[in-house]
C-alpha positions in Angstrom: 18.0 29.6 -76.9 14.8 29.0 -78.6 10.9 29.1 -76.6 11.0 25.4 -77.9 14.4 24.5 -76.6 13.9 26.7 -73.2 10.3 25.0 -72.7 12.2 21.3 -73.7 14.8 22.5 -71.0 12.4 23.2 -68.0 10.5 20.2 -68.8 13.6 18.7 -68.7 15.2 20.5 -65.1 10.9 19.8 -64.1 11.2 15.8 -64.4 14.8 15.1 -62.7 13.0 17.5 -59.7 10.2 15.7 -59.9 12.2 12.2 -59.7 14.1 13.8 -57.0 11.7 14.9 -55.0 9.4 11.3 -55.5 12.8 9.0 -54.4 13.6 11.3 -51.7 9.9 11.2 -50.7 10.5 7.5 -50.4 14.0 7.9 -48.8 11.7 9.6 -46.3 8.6 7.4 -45.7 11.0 4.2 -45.3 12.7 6.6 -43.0 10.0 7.2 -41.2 8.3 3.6 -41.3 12.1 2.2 -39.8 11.8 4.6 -37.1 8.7 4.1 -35.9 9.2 0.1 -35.3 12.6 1.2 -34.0 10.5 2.7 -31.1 7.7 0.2 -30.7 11.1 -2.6 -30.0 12.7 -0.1 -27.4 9.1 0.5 -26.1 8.7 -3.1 -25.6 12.3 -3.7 -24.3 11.1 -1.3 -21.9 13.5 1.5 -23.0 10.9 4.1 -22.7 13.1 7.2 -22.6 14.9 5.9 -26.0 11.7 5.4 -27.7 10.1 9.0 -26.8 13.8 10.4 -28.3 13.0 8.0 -31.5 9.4 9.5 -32.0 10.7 12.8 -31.7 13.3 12.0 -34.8 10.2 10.7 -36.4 8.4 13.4 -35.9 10.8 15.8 -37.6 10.5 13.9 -40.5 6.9 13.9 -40.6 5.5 16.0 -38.4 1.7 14.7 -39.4 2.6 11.2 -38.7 -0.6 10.9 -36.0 0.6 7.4 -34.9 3.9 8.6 -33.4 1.7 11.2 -31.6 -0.6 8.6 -30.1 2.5 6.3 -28.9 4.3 9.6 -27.6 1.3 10.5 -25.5 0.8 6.8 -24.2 4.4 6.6 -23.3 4.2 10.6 -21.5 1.0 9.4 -19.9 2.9 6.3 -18.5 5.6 8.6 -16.9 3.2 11.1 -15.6 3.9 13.6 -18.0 0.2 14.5 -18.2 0.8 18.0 -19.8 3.3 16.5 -22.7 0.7 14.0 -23.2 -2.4 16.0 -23.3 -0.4 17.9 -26.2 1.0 14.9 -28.0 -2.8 13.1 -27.7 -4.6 16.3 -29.1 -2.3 16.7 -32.0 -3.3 12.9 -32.8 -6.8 13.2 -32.3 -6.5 17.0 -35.0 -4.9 14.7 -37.6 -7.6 11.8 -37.6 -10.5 13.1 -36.0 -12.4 9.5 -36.9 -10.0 7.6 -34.6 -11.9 6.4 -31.5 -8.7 5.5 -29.6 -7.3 8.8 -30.3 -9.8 10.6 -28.2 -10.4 7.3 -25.7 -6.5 8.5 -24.7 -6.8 12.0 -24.7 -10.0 11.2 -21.9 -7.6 9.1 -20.1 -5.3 12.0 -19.4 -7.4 14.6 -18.6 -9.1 12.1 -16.2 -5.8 12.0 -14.7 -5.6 15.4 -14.7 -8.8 15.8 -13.4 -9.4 18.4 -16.1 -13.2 16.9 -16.3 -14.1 20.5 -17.9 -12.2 19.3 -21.6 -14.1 15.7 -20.9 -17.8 16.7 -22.6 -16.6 17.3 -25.7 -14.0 14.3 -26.2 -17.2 12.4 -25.2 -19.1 14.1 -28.0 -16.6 13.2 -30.4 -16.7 9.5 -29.5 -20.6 9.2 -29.0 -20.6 10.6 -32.8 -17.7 8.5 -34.2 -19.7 4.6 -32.2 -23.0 5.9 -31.7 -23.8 2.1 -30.9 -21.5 2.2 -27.9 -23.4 2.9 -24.6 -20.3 3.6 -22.4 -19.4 6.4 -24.4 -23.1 8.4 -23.8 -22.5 7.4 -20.2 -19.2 8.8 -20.0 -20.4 12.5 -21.7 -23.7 12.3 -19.0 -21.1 11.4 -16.0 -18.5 14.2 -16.9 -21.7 16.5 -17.2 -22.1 15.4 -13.9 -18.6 16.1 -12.7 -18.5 19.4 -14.3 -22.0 20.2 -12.2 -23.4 20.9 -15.8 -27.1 19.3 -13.9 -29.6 20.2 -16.5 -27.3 19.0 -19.1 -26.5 15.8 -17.1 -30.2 14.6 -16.8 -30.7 15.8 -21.1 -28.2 13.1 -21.7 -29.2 10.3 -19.1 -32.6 11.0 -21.0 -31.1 10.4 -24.6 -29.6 7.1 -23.2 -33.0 5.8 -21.8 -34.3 7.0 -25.0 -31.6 5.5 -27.4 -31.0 1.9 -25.1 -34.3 1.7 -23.1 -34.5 1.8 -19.6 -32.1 1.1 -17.1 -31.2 1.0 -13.0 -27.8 2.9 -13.6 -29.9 5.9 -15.1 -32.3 5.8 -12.0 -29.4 5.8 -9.7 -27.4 8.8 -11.7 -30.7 10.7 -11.9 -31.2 10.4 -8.6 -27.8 11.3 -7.3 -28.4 14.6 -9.7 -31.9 15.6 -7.9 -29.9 15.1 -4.5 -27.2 17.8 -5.6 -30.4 20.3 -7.1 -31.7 19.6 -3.8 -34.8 18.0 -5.0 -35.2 15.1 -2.3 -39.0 14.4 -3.0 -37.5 13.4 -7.0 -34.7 11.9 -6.2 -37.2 9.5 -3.8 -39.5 9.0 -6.8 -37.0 8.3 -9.6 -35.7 4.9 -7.1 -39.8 4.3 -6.0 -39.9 3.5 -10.2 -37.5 0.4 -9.4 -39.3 -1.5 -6.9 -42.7 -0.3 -8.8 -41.2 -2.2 -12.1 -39.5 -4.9 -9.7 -41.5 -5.7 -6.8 -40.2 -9.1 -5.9 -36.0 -7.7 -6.3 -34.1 -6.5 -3.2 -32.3 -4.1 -5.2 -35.0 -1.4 -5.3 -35.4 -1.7 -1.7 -32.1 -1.6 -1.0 -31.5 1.7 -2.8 -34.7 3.4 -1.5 -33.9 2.6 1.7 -30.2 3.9 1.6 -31.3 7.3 0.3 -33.9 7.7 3.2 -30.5 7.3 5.4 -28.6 9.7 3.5 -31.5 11.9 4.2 -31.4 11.4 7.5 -34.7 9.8 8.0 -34.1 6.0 9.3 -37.8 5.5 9.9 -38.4 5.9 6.4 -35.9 3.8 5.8 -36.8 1.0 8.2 -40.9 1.6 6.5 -39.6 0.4 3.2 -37.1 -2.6 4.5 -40.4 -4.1 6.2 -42.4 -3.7 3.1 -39.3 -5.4 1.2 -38.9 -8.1 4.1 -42.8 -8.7 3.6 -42.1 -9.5 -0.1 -38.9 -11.6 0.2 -39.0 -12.8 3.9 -34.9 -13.8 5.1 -33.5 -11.7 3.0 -30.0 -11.5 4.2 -28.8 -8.0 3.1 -32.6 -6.0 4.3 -31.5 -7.5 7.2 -28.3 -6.2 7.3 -29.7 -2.5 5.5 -32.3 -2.5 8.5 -29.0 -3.4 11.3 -28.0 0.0 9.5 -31.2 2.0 9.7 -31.3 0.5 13.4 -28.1 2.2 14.5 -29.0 5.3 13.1 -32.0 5.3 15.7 -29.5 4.0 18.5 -31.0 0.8 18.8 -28.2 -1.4 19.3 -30.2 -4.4 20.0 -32.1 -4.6 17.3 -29.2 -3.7 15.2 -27.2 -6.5 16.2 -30.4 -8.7 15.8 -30.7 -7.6 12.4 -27.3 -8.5 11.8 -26.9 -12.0 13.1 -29.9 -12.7 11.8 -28.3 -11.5 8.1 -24.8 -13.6 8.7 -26.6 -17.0 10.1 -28.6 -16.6 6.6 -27.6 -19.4 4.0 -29.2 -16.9 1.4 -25.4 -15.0 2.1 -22.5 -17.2 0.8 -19.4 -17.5 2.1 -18.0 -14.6 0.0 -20.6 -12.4 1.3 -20.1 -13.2 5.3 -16.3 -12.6 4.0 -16.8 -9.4 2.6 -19.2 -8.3 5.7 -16.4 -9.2 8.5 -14.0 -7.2 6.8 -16.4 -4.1 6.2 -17.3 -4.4 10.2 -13.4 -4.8 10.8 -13.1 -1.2 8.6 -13.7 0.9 12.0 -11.7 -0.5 15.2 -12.1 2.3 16.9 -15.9 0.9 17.5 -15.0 -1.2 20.7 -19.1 -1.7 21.2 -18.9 -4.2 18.1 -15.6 -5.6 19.0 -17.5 -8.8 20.6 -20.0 -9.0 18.0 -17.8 -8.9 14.7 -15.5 -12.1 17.0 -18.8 -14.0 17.8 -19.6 -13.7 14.1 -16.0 -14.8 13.0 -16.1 -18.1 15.2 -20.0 -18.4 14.0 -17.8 -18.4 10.6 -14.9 -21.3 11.7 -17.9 -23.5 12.8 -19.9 -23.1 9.7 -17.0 -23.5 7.1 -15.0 -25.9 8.9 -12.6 -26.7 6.4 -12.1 -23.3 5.0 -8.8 -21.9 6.3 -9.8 -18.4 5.2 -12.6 -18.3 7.8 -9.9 -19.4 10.6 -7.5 -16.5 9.1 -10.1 -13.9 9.0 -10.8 -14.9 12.5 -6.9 -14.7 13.4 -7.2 -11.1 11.9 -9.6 -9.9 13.7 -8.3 -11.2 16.8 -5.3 -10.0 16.2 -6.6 -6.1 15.1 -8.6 -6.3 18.7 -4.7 -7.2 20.4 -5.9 -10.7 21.7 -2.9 -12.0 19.8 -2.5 -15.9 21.5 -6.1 -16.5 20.5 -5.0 -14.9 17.2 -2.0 -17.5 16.7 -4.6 -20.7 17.5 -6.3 -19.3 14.7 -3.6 -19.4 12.6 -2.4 -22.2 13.1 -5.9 -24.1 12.5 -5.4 -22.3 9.2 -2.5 -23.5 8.4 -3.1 -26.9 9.2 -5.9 -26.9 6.5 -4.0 -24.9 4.1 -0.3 -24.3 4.0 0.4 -23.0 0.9 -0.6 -19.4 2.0 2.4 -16.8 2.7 0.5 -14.3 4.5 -0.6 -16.9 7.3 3.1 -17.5 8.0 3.8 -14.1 7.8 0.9 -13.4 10.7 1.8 -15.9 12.9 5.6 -15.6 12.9 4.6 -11.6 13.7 2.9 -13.0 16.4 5.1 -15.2 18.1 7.8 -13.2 18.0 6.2 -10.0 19.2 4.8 -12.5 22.1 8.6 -13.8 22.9 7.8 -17.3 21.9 11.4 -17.3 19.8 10.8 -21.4 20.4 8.1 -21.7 18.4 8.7 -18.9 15.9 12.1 -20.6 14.7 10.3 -24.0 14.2 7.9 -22.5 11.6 10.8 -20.4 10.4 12.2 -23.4 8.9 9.0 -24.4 7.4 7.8 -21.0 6.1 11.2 -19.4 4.6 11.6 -23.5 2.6 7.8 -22.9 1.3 8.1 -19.3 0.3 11.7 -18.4 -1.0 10.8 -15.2 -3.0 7.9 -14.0 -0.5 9.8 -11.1 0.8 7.5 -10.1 4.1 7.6 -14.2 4.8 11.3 -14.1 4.7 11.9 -11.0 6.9 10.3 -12.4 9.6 11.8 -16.0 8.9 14.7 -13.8 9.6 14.2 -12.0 12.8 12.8 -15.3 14.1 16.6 -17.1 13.3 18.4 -13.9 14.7 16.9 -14.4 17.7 17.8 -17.6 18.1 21.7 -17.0 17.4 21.3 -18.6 14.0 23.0 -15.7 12.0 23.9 -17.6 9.1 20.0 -18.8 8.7 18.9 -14.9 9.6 21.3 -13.8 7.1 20.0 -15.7 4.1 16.5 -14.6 4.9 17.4 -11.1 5.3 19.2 -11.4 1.7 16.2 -13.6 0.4 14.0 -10.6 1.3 16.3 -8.1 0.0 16.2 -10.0 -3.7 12.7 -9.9 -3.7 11.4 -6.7 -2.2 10.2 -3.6 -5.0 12.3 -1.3 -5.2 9.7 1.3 -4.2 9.0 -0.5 -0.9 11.4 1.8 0.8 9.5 0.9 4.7 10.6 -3.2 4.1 13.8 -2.0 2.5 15.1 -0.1 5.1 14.4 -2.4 7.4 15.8 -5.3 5.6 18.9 -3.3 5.3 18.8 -2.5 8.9 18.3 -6.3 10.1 21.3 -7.3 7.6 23.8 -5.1 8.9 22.5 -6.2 13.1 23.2 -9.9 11.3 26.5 -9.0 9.5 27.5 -7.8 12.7 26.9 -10.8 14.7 28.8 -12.7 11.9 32.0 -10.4 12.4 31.3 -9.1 8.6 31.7 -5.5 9.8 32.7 -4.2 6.3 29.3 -5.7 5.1 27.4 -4.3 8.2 28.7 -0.6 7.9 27.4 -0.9 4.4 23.8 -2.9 5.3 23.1 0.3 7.5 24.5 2.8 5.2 21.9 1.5 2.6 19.2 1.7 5.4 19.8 5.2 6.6 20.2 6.6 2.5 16.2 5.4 2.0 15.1 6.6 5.8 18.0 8.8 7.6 15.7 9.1 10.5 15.0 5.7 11.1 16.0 5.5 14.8 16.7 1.7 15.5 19.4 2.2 12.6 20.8 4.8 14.2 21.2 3.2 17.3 22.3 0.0 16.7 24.6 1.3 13.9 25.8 3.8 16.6 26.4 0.9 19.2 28.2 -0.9 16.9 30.9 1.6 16.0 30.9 2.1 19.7 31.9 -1.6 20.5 34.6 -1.2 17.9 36.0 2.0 18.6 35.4 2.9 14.8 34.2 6.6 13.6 33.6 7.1 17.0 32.7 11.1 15.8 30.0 9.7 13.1 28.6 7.2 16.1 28.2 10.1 18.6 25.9 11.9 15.8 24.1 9.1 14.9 23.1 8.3 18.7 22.5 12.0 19.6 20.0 11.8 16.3 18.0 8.7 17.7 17.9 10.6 21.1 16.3 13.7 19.7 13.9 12.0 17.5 12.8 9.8 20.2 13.4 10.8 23.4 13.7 9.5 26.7 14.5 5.7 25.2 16.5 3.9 27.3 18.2 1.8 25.1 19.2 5.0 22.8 20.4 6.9 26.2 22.7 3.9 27.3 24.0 3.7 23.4 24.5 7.3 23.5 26.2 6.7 27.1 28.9 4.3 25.2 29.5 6.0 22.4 30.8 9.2 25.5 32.7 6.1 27.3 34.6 4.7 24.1 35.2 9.0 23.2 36.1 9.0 27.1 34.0 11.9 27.7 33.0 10.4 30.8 30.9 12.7 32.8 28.9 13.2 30.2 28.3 9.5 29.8 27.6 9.2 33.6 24.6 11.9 33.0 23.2 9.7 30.1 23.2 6.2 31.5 21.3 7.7 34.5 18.9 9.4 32.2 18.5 5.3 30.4 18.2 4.1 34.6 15.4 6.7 35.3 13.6 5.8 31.8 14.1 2.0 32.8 10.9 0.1 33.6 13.4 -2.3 35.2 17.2 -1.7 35.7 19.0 -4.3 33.0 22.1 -6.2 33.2 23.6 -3.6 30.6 22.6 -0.7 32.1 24.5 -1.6 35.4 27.5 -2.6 34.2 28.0 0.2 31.8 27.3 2.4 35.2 30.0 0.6 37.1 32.3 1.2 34.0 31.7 4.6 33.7 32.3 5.5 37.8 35.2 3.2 37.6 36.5 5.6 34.9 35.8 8.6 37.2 37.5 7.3 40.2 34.6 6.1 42.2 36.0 2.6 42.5 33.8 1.6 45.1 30.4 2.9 43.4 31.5 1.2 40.1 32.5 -2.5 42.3 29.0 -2.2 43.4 27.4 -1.1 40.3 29.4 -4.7 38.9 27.4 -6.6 42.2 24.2 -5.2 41.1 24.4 -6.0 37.7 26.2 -9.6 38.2 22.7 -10.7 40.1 20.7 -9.2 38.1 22.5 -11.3 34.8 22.5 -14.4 36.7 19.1 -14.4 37.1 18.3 -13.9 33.5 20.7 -15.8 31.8 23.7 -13.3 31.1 27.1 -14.5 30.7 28.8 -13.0 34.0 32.0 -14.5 33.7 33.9 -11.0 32.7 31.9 -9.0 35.3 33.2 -11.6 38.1 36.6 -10.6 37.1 36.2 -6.9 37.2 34.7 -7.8 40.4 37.6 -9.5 42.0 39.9 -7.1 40.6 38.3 -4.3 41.4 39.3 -2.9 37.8 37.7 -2.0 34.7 38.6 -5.0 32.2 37.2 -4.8 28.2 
């Protein structure tokens, strides 16, 4: 072959290449585009395992695709992958370096990694891509901050006041930086600046005089709160910042002056004397304040009559400090000015039916569990207030209400929604359906005593897995000992395997441990001693036990025939 025919035939081999190589190019890039939507849908569809697997097939393709990078790392970021998406977010942030989101989500991660050492130079990055975006130089000073890089901290709060002007947040950063150098005197002088520039504002004299308690001086404090008081007389919070500086000197009188005189202010709204309450609720170990913070929550009810939150707020507290009946009034003043709001209901059907008033909790059962069907917490207790009535098939569409509509990662509520459904199941003779209620319970908390027991008891009164009961009641015995009610369970669960001296040492352990010797107790004693051939122990064991259940209500009729037959009967 010829130069000319051997150049004509590599020009020729050169352009089908070429055309290959440009169509499969093409092949590739719609590839690629197809994919990438493929995973945005399965994102959104919330298939988030199937869209990292379609990035990755992307990414094969085109491994400088920095868009798939950037959704990677959001999606390993949302399933606290931090180190995959630290990786994923840097290789999108080295293929466009200009892309301010890029770097805004590789900041994000290493926030959450607290890796504020890699923050500074993200920060540099963004502050050079918007240089007319203040957060960013505030973000870069901050992390300086963090990263106890001091000098270099106070450089860039500098470039911000020189670059924005002037401003509070850079007086308060500076002087939280002369704190850590341990330069008190500075830190004083860079907050003096504010009320200097502001004399008639709180705010400087606010902040001055917190930092003179930080450092320990109150008098200081209490110098510049007068000063502040002289120049806006009734302010409500130096008031409050001087009940503060008070209490640091042990002057309770004045501190409580102080504050009374800040919460009877109309200069504080209703919000504010809110927000206050609930900060003084914070600490209820402080029993000194106990009477204060309640005379300042019925100071609230008077002034804001028709506000049910003031009367809830004051149920809460109440409530917190165990006065629970004044707690329900509360309440139910609440209610009766607002209905619509679950956690009211939720309180006050806590309330009754920790107080025993099963009455009064089932009538605003009905009421609450009809206003709040999917309000899990508001069902439960709608629940426990119709199981305690005897009105199981009420109880057991709460309990199943409240299972519908409970997270899944609320395992406390779960397990003891489980729990309550299988005591209801139970009650309804649906013993398949209970075995399986407390099954569910003790798979999210296998040391949740009360579902041991009653699960145990259960089985017991059935004569069912009598081996599995016996572990489940020694379990709830060893992880809370010396409980009655677990001992007698335990007791039965030895009767119904008729290991019977065994089950005469436990039901005297649940007697000893008895505040007061129950109807149960006494007749699962006389059962146990008629089983052990003291016939005349056990018929007086039945005597006991018969007077003490007519007195409280028990049905008797079955112990008055063991009685007159002198016989254990089931």
């Amino acid at each position: 072959m010829s130069w000319k025919n051997r150049i004509c035939a590599c020009l020729f081999v050169l352009l089908i290449t070429g055309e290959y190589v440009l169509a499969q190019a093409q092949v590739d890039s719609s590839e690629v585009k197809n994919l990438y939507y493929q995973a945005l849908n399965e994102k959104a569809r919330g298939d988030l395992d199937l869209a990292k697997t379609t990035f990755h097939k992307l990414l094969k393709l085109d491994e400088s695709n920095d868009a798939a990078y950037f959704e990677l790392a959001r999606l390993e970021l949302e399933d606290k992958n931090l180190g995959d998406a630290a990786i994923h977010a840097k290789k999108a942030t080295a293929l466009k370096p200009d892309n301010e989101w890029y770097w805004v989500l590789l900041a994000d991660v290493y926030k959450q990694m607290e890796d504020f050492k890699s923050l500074p130079p993200i920060f540099d990055h963004l502050v050079r891509i918007k240089p007319e975006k203040k957060e960013y130089f505030y973000d870069r000073a901050y992390a300086l901050f963090l990263n106890n890089e001091l000098l270099k901290s106070l450089d860039a709060y500098n470039e911000i006041e020189q670059k924005f002007g002037k401003d509070d947040n850079i007086i308060i950063a500076r002087q939280e930086i002369y704190l850590k150098q341990k330069q008190p005197k500075k830190a004083v002088a860079e907050v003096t600046s504010i009320i200097e520039d502001e004399p008639d504002s709180t705010k400087g004299y606010l902040l001055l005089a917190n930092l003179y308690l930080k450092l320990n001086k109150p008098k200081e404090a209490l110098k510049v709160l007068d000063e502040g008081h002289a120049r806006i007389p009734g302010d409500p919070y130096i008031s409050l910042s001087k009940a503060d500086a008070y209490h640091n000197l042990k002057d309770e009188e004045k501190s409580t002056r102080e504050l009374k005189m800040a919460f009877a202010s109309e200069r504080m709204d209703f919000e504010g004397k809110m927000r206050l309450l609930i900060s003084l609720m914070s600490d209820p170990k402080n029993t000194e304040m106990a009477p204060i913070i309640r005379e300042l929550a019925n100071t609230l009810t008077v002034s804001y009559p028709t506000d049910a939150r003031a009367f809830a707020l004051y149920g809460d507290i109440l409530a917190q400090q165990k006065q629970l009946r004044e707690a329900r009034e509360q309440y139910l003043k609440a209610i009766d000015i607002n209905s619509r709001v679950n956690t009211i209901w939720e309180q006050l059907l806590q309330i009754e039916l920790s107080l025993g008033m099963q009455k009064e909790a089932l009538a605003h059962a009905y009421k609450a569990s009809a206003l709040f069907p999917q309000q899990p917490l508001t069902q439960f207790f709608s629940g426990h207030a119709f199981f305690m009535e005897k009105k199981y098939t009420d109880a057991r569409n709460c309990f199943e209400a409240a299972l519908n509509y409970t997270e899944e990662n609320n395992t406390m509520l779960l397990t003891q929604v489980y729990s309550s459904l299988g005591d209801t199941y139970h009650a309804l003779d649906l013993s398949a359906e209970s075995d399986q209620a407390y099954e569910e319970a003790l798979a999210l908390d296998s040391n949740n005593v009360g579902t041991l027991n009653n699960y145990a008891y259960y089985l017991s009164l059935r004569k069912s897995k009598l081996e599995e009961a016996a572990k489940m009641s020694k379990k709830s015995n060893e992880l809370e000992p010396n409980n009655p009610t677990f001992q007698d369970t335990y007791a039965w669960v030895l009767f119904q395997q008729g290991n019977y001296e065994e089950a005469k040492k436990w039901i005297e352990k649940a007697i000893a441990n008895s505040g007061e010797t129950s109807f149960a107790l006494l007749e699962h004693y006389g059962d146990i001693l008629f089983k052990l051939g003291d016939i005349e122990n056990a018929v007086a064991k039945w005597k006991q036990a018969k007077q003490t259940g007519e007195t409280t209500g028990e049905n008797v009729e079955l112990l008055s025939k063991k009685i007159d037959a002198k016989k254990y009967i089931e």
